[in-house]
OpenMM code with the backbone's topology and positions (N, CA, C; nanometers):
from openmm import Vec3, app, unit

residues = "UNK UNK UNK UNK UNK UNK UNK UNK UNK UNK UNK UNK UNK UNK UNK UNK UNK UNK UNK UNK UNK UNK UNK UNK UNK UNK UNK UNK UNK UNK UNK UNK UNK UNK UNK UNK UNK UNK UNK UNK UNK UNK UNK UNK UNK UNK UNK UNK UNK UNK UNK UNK UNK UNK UNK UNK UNK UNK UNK UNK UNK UNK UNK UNK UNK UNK UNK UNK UNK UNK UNK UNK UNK UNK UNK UNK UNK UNK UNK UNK UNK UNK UNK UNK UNK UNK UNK UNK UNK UNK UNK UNK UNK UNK UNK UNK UNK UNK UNK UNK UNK UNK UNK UNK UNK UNK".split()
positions = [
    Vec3(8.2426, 9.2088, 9.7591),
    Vec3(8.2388, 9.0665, 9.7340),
    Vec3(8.2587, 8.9952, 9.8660),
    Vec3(8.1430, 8.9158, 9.8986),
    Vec3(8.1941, 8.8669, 10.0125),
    Vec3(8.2587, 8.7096, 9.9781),
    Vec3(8.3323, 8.6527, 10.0470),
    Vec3(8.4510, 8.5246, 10.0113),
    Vec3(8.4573, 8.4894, 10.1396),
    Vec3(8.4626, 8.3824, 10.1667),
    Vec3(8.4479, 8.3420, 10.2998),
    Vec3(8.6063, 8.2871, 10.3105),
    Vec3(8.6603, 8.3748, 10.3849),
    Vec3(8.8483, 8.3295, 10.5085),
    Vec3(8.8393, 8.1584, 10.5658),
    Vec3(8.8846, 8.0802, 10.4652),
    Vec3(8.9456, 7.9898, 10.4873),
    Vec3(9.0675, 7.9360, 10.4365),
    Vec3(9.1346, 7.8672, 10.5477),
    Vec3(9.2703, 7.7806, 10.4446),
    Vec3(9.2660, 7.7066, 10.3315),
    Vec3(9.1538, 7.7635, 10.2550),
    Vec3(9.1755, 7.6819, 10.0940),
    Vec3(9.2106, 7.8251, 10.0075),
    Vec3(9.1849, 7.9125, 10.0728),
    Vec3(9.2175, 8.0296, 10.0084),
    Vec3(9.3648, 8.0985, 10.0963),
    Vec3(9.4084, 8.1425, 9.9610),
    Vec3(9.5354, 8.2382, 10.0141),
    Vec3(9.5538, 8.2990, 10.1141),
    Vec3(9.4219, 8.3971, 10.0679),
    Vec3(9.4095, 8.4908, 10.1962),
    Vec3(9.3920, 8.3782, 10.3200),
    Vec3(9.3399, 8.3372, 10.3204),
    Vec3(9.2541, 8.2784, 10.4477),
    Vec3(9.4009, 8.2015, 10.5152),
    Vec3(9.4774, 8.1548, 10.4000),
    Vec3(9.5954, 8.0484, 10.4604),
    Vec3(9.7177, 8.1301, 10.5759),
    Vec3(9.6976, 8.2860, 10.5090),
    Vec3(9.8048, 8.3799, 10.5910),
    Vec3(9.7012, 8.4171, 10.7360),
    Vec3(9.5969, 8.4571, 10.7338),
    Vec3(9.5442, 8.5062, 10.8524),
    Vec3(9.5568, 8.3831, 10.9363),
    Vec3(9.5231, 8.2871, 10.8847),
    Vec3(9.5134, 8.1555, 10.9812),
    Vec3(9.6379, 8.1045, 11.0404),
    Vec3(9.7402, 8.1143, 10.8947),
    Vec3(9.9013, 8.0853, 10.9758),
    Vec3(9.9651, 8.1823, 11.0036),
    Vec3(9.9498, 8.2972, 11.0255),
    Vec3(9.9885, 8.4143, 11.0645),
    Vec3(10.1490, 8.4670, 10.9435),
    Vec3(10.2322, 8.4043, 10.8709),
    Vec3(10.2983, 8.4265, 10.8177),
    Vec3(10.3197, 8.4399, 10.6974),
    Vec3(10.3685, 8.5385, 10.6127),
    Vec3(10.3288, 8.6331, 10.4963),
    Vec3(10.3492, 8.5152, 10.4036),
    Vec3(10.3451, 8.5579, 10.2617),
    Vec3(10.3158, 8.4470, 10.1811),
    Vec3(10.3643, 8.5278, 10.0095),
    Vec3(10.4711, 8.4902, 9.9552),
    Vec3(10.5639, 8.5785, 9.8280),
    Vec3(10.5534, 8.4421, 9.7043),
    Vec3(10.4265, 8.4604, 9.6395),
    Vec3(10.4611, 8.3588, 9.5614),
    Vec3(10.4423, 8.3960, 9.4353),
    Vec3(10.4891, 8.3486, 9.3021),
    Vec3(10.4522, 8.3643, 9.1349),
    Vec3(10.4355, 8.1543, 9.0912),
    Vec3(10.3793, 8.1300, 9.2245),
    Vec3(10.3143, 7.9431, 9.1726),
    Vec3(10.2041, 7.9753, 9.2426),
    Vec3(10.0509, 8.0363, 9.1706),
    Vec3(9.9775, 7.9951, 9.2434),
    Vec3(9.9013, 7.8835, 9.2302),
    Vec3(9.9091, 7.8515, 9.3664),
    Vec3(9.8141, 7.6710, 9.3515),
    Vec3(9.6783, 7.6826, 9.4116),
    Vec3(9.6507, 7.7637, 9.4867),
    Vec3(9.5431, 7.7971, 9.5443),
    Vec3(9.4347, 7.8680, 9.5313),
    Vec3(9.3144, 7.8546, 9.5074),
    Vec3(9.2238, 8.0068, 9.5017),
    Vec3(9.2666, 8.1216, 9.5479),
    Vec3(9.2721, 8.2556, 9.4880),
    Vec3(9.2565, 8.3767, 9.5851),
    Vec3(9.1659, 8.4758, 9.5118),
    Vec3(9.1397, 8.5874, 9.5544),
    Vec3(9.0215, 8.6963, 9.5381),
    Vec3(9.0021, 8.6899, 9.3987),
    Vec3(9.1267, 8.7503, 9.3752),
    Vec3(9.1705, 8.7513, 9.2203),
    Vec3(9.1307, 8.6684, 9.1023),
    Vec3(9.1285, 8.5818, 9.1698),
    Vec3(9.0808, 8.3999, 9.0860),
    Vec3(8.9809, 8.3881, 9.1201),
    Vec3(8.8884, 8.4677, 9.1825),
    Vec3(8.7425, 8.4357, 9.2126),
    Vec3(8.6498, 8.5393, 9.1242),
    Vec3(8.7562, 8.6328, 9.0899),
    Vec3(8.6952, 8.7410, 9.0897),
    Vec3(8.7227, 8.7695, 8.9184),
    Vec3(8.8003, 8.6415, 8.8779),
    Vec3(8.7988, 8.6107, 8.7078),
    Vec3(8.9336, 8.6510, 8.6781),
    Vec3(9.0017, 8.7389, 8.7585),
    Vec3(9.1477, 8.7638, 8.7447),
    Vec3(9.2910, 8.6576, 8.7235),
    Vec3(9.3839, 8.6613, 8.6585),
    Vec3(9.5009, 8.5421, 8.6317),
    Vec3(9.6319, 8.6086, 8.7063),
    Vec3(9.6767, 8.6442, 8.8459),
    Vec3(9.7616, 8.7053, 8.8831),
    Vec3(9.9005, 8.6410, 8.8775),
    Vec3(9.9894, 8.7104, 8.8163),
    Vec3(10.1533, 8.6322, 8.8134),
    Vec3(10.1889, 8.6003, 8.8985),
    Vec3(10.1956, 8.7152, 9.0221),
    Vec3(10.2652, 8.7388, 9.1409),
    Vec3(10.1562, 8.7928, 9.2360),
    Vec3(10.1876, 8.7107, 9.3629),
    Vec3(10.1037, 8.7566, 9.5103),
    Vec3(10.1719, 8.7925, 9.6167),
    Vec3(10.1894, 8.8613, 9.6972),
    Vec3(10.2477, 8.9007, 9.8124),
    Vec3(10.1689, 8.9255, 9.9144),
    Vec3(10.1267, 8.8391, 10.0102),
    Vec3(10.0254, 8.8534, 10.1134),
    Vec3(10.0837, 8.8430, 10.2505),
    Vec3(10.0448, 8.9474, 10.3209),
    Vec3(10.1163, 8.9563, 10.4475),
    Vec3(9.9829, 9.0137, 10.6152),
    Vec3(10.0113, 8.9643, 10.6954),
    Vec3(9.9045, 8.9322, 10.7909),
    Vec3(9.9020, 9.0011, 10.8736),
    Vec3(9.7728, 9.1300, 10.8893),
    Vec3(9.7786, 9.2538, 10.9953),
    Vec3(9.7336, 9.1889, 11.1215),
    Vec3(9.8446, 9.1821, 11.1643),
    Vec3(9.8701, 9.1479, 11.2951),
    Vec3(9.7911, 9.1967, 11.4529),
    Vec3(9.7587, 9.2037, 11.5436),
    Vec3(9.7092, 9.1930, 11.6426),
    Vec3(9.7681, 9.1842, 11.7616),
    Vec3(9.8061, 9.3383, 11.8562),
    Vec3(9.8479, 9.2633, 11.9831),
    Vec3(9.7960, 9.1878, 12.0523),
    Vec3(9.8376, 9.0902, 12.1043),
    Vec3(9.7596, 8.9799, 12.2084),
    Vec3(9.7294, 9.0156, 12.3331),
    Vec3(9.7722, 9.1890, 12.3851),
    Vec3(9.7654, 9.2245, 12.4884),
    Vec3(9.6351, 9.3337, 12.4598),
    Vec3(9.6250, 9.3220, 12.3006),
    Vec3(9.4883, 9.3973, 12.3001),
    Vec3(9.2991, 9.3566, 12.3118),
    Vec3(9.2875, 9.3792, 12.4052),
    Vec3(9.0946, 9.3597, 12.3735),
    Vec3(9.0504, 9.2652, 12.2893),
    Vec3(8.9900, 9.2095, 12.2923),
    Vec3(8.9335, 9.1762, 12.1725),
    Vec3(8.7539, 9.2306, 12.1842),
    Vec3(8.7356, 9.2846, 12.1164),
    Vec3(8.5556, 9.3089, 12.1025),
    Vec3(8.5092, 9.1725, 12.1228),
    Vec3(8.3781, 9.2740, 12.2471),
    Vec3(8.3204, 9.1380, 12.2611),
    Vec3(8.2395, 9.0548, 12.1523),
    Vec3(8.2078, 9.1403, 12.0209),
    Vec3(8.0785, 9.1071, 11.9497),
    Vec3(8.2152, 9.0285, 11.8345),
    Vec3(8.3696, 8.9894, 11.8765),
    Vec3(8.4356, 8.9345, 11.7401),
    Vec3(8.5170, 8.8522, 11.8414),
    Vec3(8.4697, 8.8573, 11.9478),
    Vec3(8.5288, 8.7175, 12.0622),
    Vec3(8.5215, 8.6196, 12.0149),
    Vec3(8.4324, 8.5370, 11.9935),
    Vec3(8.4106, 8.3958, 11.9381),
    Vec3(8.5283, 8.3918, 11.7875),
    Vec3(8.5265, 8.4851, 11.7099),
    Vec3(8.5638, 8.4509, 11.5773),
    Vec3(8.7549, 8.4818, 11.6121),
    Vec3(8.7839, 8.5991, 11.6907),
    Vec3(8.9146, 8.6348, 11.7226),
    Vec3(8.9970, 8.5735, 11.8290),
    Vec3(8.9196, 8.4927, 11.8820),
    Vec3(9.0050, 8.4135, 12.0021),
    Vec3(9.1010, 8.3337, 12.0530),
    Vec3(9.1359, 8.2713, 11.8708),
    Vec3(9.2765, 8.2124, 11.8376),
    Vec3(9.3448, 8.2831, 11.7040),
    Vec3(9.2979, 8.3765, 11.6979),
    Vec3(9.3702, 8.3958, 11.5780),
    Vec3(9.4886, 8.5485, 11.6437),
    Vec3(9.5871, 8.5393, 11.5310),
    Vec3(9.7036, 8.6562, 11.6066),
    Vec3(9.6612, 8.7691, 11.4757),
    Vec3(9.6259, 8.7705, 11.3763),
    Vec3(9.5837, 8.8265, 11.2613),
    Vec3(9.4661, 8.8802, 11.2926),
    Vec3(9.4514, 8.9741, 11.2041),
    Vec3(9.2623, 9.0260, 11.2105),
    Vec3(9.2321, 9.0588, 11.0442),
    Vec3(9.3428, 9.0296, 10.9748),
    Vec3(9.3356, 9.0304, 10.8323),
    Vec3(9.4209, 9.0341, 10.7678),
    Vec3(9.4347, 8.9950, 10.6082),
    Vec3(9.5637, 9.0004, 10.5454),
    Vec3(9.5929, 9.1142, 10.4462),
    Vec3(9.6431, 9.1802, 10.4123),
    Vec3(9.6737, 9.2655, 10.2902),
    Vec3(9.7675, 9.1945, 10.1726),
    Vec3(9.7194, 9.2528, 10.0762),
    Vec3(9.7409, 9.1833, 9.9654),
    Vec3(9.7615, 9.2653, 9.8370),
    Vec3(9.9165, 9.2221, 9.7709),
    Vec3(10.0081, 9.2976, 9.6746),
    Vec3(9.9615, 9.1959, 9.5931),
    Vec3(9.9449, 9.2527, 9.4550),
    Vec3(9.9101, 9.1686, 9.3843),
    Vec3(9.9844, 9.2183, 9.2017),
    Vec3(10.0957, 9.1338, 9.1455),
    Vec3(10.1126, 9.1987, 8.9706),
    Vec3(10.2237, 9.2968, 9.0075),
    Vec3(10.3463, 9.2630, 9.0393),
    Vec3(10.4472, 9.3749, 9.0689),
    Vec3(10.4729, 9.3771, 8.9142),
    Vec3(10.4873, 9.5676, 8.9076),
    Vec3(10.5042, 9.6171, 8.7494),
    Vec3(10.5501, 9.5246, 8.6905),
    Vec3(10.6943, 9.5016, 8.7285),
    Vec3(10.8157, 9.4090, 8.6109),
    Vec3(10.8004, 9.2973, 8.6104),
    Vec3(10.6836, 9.2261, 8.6311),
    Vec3(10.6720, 9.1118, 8.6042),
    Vec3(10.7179, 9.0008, 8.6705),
    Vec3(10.7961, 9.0023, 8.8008),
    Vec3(10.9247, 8.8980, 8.8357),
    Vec3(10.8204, 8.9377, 8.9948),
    Vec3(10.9201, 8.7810, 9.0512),
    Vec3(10.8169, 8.8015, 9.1971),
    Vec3(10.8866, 8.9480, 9.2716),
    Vec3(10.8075, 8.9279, 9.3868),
    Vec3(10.8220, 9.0220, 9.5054),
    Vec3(10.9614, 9.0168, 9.5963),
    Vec3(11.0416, 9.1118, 9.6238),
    Vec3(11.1690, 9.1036, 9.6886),
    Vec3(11.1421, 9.1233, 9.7851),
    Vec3(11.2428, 9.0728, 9.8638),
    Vec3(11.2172, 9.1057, 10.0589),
    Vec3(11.2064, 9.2692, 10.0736),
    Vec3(11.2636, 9.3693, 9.9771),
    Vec3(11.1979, 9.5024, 9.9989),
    Vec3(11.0841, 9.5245, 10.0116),
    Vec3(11.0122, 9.4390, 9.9146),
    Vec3(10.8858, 9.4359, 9.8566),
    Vec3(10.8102, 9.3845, 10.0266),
    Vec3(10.8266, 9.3289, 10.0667),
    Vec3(10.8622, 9.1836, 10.1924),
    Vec3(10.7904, 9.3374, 10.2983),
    Vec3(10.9174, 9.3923, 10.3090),
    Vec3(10.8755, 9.4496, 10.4312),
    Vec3(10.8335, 9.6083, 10.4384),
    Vec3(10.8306, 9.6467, 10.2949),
    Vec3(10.7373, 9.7697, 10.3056),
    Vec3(10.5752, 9.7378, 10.3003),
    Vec3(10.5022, 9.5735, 10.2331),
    Vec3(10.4207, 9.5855, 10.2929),
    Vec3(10.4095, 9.5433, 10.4429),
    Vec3(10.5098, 9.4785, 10.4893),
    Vec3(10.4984, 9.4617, 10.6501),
    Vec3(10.4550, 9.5859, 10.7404),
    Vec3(10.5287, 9.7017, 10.6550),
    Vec3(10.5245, 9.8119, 10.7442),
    Vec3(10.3561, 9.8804, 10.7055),
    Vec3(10.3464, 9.8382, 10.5855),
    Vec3(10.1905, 9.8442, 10.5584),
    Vec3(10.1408, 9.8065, 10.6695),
    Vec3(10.1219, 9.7184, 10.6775),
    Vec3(10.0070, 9.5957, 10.7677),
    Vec3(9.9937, 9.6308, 10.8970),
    Vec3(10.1459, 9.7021, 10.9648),
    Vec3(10.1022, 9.7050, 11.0636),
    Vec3(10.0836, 9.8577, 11.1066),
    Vec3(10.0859, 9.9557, 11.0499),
    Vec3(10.0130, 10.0472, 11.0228),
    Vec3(9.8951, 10.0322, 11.0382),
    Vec3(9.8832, 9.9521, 10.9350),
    Vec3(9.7175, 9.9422, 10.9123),
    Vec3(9.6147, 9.8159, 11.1113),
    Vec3(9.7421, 9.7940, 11.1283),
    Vec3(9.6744, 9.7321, 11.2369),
    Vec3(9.6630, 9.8279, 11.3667),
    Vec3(9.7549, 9.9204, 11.3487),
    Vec3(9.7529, 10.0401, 11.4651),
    Vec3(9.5831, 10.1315, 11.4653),
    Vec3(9.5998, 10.1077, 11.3152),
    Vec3(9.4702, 10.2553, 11.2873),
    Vec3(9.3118, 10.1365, 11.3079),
    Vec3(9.3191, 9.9960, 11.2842),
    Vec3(9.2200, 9.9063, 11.2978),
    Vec3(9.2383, 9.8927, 11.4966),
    Vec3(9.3188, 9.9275, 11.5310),
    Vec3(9.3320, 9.9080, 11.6934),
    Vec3(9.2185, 10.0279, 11.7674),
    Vec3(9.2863, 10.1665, 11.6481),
    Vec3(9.2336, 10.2992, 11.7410),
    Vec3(9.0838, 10.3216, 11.7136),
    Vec3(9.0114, 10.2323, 11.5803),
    Vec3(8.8851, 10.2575, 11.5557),
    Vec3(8.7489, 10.1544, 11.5871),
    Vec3(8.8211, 10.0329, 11.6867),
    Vec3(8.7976, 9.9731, 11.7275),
    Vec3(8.7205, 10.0039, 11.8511),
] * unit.nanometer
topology = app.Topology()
chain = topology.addChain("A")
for resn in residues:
    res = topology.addResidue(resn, chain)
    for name in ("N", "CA", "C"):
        topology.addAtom(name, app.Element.getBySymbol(name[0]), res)
C-alpha cells in the first residue's frame, strides 16, 4: 500500500518530529484507518539516523532534514489498555536495531 508520509498522518507526524508517539485518542489518520482498520492503541516510534551517517545520494533531496528514515509501529496491545514505557522502550530498542541493519544495507 503505498500512503504518502505526511504530518496529517501519524506515521508521517513521528518521522517528521522525530519523537515517539503512545496514544489510545486517535485523532489522526494512520495505516490502519486507511486500510479500514479501528485501532484502540498506537505506539509509534522513529528509526532514527546517525547524522554522521551518509546519506545516499539518490535519497539526498528527500533525507536532508529529516533525523528519522522511518517509523515503526505497535499497534492493539493484547489487554486492551495503552502502551507502558516498557512497551516505550523495547520498541525503541526495536527501531534502532532496525536502523543499524537499514545503515549496513544501505
Amino acid at each position: 500500500v503505498d500512503v504518502p508520509l505526511t504530518d496529517k498522518h501519524l506515521e508521517g507526524a513521528v518521522l517528521f518530529g522525530g519523537k515517539p508517539l503512545n496514544s489510545s485518542a486517535i485523532s489522526k489518520p494512520c495505516l490502519d484507518t486507511i486500510l479500514g482498520e479501528q485501532p484502540d492503541t498506537l505506539l509509534i516510534t522513529p528509526i532514527k539516523r546517525d547524522p554522521k551517517d551518509p546519506v545516499p545520494a539518490e535519497a539526498a533531496e528527500h533525507w536532508k532534514d529529516l533525523m528519522a528514515v522511518g517509523a515503526l509501529v505497535a499497534v492493539n496491545k493484547v489487554s486492551q489498555s495503552k502502551f507502558d514505557t516498557g512497551d516505550e522502550a523495547q520498541l525503541a530498542s526495536i527501531a534502532a536495531a532496525a536502523s543499524r541493519a537499514m545503515k549496513h544495507a544501505l
